[in-house]
C-alpha positions as CSV (number, residue, x, y, z in Angstrom):
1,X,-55.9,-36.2,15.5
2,X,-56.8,-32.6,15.8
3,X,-55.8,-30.6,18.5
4,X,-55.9,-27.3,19.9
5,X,-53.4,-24.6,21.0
6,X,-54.3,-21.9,23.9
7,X,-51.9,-19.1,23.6
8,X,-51.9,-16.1,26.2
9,X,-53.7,-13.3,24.7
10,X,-51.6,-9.8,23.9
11,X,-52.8,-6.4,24.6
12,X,-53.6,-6.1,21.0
13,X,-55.3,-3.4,20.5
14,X,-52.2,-1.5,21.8
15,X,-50.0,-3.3,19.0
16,X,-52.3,-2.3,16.3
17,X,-52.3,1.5,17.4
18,X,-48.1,1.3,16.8
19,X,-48.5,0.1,13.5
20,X,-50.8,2.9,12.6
21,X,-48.1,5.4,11.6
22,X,-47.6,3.2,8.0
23,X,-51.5,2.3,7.5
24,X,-52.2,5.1,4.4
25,X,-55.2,7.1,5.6
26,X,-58.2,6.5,3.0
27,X,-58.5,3.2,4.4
28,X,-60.1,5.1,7.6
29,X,-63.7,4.9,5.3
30,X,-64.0,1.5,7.6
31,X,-66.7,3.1,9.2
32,X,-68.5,3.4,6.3
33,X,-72.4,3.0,7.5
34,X,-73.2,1.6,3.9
35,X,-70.4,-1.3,4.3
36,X,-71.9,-4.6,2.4
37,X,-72.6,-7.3,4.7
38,X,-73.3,-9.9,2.6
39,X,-71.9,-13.3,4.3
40,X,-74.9,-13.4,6.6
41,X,-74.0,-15.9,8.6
42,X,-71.6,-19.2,9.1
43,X,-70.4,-20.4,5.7
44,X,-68.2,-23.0,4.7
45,X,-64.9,-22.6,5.7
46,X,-62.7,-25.1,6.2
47,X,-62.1,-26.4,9.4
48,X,-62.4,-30.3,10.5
49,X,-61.5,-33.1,8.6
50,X,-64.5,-36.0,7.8
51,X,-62.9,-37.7,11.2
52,X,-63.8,-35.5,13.3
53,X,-67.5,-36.0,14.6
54,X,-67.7,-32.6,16.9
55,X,-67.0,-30.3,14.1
56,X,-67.7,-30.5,10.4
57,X,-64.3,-28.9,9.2
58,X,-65.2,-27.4,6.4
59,X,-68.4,-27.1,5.6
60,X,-69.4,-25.3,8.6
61,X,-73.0,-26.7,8.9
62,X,-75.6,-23.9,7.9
63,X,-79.1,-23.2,7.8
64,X,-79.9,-22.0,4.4
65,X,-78.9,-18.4,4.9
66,X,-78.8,-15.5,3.7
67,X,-75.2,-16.3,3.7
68,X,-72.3,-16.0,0.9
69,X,-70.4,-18.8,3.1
70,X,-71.9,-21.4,4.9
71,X,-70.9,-24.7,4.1
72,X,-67.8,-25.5,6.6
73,X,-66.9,-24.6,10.2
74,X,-69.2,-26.5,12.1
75,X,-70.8,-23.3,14.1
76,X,-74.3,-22.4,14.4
77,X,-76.5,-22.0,11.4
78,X,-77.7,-18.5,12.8
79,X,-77.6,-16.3,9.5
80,X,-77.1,-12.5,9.9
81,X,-79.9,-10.7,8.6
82,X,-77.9,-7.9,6.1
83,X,-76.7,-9.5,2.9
84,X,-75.7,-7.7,0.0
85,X,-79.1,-6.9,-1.3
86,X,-77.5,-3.4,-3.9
87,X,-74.4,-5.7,-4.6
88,X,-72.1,-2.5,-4.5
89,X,-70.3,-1.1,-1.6
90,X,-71.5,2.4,-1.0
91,X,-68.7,4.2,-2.9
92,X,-70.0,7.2,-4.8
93,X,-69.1,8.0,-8.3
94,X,-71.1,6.7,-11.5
95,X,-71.1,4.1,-13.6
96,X,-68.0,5.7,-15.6
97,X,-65.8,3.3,-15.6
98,X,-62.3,2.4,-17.1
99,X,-63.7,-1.2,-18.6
100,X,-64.3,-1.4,-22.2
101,X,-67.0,-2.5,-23.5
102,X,-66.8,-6.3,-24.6
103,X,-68.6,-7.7,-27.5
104,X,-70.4,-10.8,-27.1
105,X,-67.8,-13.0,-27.8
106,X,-65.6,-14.7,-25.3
107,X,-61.9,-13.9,-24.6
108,X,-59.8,-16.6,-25.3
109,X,-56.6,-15.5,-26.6
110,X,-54.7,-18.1,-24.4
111,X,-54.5,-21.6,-25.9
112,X,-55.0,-24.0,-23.4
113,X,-53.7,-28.0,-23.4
114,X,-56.2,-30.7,-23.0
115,X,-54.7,-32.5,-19.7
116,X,-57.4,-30.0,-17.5
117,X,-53.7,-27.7,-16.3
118,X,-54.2,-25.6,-19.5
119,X,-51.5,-22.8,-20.7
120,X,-50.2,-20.6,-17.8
121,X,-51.2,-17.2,-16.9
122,X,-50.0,-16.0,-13.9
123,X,-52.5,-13.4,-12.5
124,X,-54.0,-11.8,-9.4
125,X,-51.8,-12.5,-6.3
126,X,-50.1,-15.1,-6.7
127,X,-47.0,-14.9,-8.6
128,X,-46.4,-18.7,-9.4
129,X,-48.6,-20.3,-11.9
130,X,-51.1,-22.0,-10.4
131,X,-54.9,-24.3,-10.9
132,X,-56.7,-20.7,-10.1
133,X,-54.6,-18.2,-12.3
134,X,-54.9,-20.7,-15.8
135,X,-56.6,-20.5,-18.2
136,X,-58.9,-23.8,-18.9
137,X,-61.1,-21.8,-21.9
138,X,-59.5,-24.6,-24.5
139,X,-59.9,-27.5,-22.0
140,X,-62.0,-30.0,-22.1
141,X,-65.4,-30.7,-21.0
142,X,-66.0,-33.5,-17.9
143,X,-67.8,-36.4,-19.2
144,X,-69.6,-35.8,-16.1
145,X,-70.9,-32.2,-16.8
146,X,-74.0,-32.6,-17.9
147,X,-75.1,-34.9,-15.2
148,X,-73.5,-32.0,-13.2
149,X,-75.3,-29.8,-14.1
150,X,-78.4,-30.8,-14.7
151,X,-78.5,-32.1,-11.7
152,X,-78.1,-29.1,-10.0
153,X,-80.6,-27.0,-12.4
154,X,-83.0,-29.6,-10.8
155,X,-82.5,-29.4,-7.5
156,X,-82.2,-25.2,-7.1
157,X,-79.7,-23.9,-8.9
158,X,-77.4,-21.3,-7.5
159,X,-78.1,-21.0,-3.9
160,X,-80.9,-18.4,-3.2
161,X,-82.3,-19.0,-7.0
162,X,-80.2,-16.2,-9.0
163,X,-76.5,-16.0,-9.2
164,X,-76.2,-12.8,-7.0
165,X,-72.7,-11.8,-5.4
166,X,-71.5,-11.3,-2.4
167,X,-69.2,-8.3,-1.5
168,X,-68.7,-8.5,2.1
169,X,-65.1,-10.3,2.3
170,X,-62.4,-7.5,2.9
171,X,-59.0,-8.2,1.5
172,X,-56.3,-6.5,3.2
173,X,-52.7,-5.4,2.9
174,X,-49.8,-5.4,5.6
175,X,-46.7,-3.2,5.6
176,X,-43.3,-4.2,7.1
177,X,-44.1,-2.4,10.0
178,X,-47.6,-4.3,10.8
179,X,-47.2,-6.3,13.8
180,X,-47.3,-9.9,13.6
181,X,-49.9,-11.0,16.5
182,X,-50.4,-14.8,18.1
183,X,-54.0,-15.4,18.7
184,X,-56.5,-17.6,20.6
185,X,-57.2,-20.6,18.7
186,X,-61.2,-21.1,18.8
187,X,-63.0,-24.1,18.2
188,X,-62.8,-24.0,14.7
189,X,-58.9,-24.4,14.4
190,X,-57.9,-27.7,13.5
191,X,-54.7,-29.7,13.5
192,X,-52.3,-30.0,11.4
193,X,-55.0,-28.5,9.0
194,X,-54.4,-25.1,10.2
195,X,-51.1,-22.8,11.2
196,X,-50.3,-21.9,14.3
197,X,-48.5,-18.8,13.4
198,X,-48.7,-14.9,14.4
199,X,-51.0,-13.3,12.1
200,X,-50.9,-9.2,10.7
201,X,-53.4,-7.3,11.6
202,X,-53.0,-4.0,9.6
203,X,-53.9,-0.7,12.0
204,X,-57.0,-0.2,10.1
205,X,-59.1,-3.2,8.4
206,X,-62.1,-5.2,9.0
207,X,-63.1,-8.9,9.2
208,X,-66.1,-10.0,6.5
209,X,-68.8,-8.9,7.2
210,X,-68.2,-6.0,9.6
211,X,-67.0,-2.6,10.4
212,X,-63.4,-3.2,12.6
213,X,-61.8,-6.1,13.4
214,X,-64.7,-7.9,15.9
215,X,-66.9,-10.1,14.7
216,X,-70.3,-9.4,16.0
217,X,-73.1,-10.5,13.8
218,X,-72.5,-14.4,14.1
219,X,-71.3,-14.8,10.4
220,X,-68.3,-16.3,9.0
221,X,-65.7,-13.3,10.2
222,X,-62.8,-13.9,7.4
223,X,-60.1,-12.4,7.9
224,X,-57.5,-12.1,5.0
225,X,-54.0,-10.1,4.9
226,X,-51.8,-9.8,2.0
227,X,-47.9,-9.7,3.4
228,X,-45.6,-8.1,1.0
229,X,-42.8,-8.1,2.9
230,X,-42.5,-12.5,3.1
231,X,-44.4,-12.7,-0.4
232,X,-47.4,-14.2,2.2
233,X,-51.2,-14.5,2.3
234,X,-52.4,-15.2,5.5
235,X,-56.1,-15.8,5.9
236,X,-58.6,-17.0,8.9
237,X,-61.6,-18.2,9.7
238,X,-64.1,-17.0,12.6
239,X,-61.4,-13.8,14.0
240,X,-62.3,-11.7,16.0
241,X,-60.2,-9.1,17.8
242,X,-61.6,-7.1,21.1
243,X,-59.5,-5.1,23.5
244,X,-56.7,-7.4,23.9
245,X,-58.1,-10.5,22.8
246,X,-57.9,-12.1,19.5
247,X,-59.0,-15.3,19.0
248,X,-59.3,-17.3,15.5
249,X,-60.2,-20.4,14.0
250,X,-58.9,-21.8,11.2
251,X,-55.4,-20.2,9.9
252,X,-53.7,-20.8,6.4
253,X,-50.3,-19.5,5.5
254,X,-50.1,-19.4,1.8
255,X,-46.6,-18.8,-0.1
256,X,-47.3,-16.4,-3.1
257,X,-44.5,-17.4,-5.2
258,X,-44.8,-20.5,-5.0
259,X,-46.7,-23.1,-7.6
260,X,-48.4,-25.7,-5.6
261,X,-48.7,-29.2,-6.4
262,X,-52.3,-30.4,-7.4
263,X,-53.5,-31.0,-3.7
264,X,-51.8,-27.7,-2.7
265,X,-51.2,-27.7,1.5
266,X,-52.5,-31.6,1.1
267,X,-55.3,-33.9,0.5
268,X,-57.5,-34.0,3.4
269,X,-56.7,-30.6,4.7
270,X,-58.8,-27.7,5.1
271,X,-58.2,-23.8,4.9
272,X,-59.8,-20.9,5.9
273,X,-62.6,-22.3,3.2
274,X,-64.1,-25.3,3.0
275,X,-62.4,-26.4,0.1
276,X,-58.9,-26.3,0.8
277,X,-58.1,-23.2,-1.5
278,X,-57.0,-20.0,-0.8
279,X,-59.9,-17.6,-1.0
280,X,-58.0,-14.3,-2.2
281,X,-57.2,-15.9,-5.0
282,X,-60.5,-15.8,-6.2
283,X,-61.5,-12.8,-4.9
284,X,-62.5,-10.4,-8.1
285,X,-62.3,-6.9,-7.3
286,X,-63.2,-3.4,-8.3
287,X,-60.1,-2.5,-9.5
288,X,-59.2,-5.7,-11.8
289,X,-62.8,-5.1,-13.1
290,X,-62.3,-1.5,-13.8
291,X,-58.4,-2.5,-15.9
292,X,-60.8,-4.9,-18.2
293,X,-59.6,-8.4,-16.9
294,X,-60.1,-10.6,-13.8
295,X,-56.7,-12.7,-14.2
296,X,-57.8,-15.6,-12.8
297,X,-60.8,-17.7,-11.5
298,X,-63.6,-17.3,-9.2
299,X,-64.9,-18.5,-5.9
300,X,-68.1,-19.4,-6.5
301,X,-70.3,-21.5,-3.3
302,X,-73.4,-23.7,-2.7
303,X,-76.0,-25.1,-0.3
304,X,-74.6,-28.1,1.3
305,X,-77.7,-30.2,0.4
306,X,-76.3,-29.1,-3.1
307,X,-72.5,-30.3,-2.8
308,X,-71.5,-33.6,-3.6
309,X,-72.2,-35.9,0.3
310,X,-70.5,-39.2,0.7
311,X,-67.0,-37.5,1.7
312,X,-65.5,-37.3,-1.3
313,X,-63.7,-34.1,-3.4
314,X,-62.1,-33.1,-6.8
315,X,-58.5,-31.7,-7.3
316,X,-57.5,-29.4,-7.3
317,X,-59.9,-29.1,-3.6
318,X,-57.8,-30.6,-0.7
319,X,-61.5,-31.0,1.6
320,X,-65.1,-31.9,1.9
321,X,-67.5,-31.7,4.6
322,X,-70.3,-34.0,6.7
323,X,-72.4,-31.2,6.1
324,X,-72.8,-31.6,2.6
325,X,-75.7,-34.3,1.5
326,X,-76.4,-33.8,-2.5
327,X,-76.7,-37.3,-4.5
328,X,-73.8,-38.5,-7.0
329,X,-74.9,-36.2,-9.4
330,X,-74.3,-33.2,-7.4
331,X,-71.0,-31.3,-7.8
332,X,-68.1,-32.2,-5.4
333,X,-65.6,-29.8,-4.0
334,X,-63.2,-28.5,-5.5
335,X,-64.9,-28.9,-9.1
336,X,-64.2,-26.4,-11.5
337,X,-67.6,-24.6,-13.8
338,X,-66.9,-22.2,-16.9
339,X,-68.9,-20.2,-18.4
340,X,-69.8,-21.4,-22.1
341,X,-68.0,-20.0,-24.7
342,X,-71.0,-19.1,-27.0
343,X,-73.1,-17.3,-23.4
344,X,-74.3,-14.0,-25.1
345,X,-72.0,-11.3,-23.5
346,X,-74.1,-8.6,-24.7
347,X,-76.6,-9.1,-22.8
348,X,-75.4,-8.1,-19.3
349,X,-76.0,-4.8,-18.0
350,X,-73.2,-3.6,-17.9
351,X,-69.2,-4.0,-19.5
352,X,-68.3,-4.4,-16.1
353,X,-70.4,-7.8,-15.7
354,X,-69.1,-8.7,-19.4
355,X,-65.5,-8.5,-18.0
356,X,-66.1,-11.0,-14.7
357,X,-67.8,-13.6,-17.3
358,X,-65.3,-13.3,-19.6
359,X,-63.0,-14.5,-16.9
360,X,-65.6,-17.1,-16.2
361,X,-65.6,-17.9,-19.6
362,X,-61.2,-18.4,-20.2
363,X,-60.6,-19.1,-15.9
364,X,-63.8,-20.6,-14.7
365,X,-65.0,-20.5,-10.7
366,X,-64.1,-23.4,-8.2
367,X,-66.6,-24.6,-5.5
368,X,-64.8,-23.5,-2.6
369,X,-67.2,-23.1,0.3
370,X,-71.1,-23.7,1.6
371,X,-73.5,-21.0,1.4
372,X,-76.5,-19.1,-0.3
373,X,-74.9,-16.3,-2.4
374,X,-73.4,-17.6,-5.3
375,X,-70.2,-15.4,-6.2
376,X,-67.6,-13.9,-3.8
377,X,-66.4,-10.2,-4.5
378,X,-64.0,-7.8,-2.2
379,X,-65.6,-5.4,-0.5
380,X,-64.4,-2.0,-2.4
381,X,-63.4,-0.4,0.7
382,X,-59.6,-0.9,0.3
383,X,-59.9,-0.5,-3.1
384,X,-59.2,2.3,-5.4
385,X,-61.9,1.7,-7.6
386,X,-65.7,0.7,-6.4
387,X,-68.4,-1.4,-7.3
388,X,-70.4,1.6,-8.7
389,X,-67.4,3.0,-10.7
390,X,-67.8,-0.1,-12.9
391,X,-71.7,-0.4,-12.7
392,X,-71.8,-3.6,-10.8
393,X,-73.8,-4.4,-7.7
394,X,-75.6,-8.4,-6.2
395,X,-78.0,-8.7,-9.3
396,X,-75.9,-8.0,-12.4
397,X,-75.6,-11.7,-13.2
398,X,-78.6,-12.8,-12.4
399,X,-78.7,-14.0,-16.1
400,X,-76.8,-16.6,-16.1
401,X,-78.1,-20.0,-14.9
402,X,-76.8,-23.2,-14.0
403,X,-77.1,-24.2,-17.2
404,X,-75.0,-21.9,-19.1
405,X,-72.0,-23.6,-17.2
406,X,-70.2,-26.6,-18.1
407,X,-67.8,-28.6,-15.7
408,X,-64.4,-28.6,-16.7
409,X,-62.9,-32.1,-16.6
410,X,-61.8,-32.6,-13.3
411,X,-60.4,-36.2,-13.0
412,X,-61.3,-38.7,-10.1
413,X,-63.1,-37.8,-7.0
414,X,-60.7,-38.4,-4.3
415,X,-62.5,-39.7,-1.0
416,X,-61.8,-38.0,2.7
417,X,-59.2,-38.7,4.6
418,X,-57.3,-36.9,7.7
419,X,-55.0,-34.2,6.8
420,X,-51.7,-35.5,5.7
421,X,-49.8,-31.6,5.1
422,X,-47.1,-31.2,2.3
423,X,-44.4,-30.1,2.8
């Protein structure tokens, strides 16, 4: 049974201030008046478990809109109106751009077993090889995948129509001397799904979708923190910090050295996504797209009425929602697409699209969340590197449909259940 925790609230803007003195400067472009807003609204996050009747943990229920996430924390559907429409965050510079150019073939330099784990590569974050950082380019197709997706070519596609991205999810990074802060558990936080914990707030940052660190616009307000100094990934749903009061939803504490089994925290458990996964893990980003590779997979999300209904989910996904309602056909959380192998590279717009579907291609994308826009990209603010460095912005693969993806085999669906945490 879920319940929740009420902790006294800190004076924490005055916490953050201290930790200023190690935040590095440029990160003070927060205020940015071109910042991409593109989660428009309550996605999918992860918060009740199927038991639970007054929340929909995960798959926050949602209006189609002009969300990136939508499909989990039970809130309102109420959409923001801004999503990324220009795709890039307003950085200036060119299109000149570290990437080379990629020919039309697909990268697939790593061999890859046939049992669906494939040959490790560890990559982005995490340290530890895990289902999101190997590569599956060698694997073999689900029996099921083109039921899958044919299904879903029938019945919409990607959620607005195009495969657009979404770039308003900031990833942050701590120092040793960020303050760790406890927080008031919203209505969206969920137990023993979630981790009552006290969570970094860097001196400068911003939750998705917004400017600073309160979330005003009604959307999904992610808020995701990179700790070097524990080797920890904190992330949480529906924060929001003003004058002393934080409150959150939703918290997952994720160890990044550490290779989780194949229902990571544990079947039946949510995240700060609807899915069960950690979403900076699949966060691509500027800077990975500017070195030439995207190490590991990517988040991609879909209408509920397009997910998989009947309560059930695929490994390596830990959580499923009552929001979702698509037929047996329809792909379940947690399933993992790739891009096919023979998908003309060349023609993309740009090398920088060539290099996030070549990772589609040898990593694939998990369903991770509910919502409209179809791929999830950090925001380039705290990045070196920006979207227009590396000529990439919402519509640069629009190209690819439904049915240039295959579904790598994923194994049995497993059906809801409460939260039953590893260790």
């Amino acid at each position: 049974m879920r319940r929740s925790f009420i902790l006294a609230a800190l004076p924490v803007a005055a916490l953050i201030g201290q930790a200023a003195c190690g935040t590095p400067t440029e990160q003070e472009i927060a205020d940015d008046t071109a910042l991409q807003r593109g989660h428009g609204g309550i996605g999918g996050h992860g918060g009740r478990s199927h038991s639970s009747s007054s929340s929909s943990s995960s798959g926050h229920t949602v209006a189609s809109s002009s969300s990136s996430s939508s499909g989990a924390h039970t809130t309102s559907s109420s959409s923001t109106s801004a999503s990324s429409t220009s795709g890039a965050s307003t950085s200036s510079g060119g299109a000149t751009t570290g990437v080379t150019s990629s020919s039309s073939t697909s990268s697939s330099s790593t061999t890859s077993s046939s049992s669906g784990t494939g040959s490790s590569s560890e990559g982005g974050l995490f340290q530890a090889t895990n289902s999101w950082n190997t590569a599956v380019d060698a694997d073999p197709a689900s029996a099921s995948s083109a039921a899958i997706t044919g299904w879903l070519a029938a019945n919409g596609g990607w959620g607005d129509g195009t495969m657009r991205i979404d770039f308003s999810i900031n990833l942050l990074t701590a120092s040793a001397s960020t303050p760790l802060l406890p927080f008031t558990p919203n209505g969206n936080f969920y137990t023993p799904d979630c981790d009552q914990v006290p969570f970094p707030v860097p001196a400068v940052g911003a939750v998705e979708g917004e400017t600073g660190y309160t979330c005003t616009q009604g959307g999904d307000c992610h808020l995701l923190v990179v700790y070097p100094p524990t080797n920890k990934l904190y992330e949480m749903y529906s924060a929001s910090i003003s004058g002393s009061t934080f409150s959150g939803g939703c918290v997952a504490v994720w160890d990044l050295t550490r290779a989780y089994p194949a229902n990571l925290r544990g079947d039946g458990c949510s995240s700060a996504d609807a899915g069960g996964f950690p979403i900076s893990a699949m966060l691509f980003t500027a800077d990975e797209v500017y070195a030439g590779e995207i190490p590991h997979a990517i988040r991609f999300i879909l209408p509920n009425a397009r997910i998989r209904g009947g309560g059930v989910y695929v490994h390596p996904g830990t959580h499923t929602t009552s929001a979702t309602s698509g037929a047996a056909d329809a792909p379940p959380y947690g399933v993992r697409f790739r891009l096919r192998a023979d998908y003309p590279l060349a023609s993309l717009p740009s090398a920088g699209a060539q290099v996030v579907a070549r990772a589609m291609q040898k990593y694939g994308m998990f369903l991770a969340d509910g919502g409209n826009i179809a791929l999830t990209a950090a925001n380039d603010v705290y990045t070196t590197h920006k979207w227009t460095d590396v000529a990439i912005d919402s519509n640069s693969l629009n190209g690819i449909l439904v049915t240039d993806m295959e579904v790598v085999d994923m194994g049995a669906t497993v059906p809801t259940q409460d939260c039953v945490r590893n260790p």
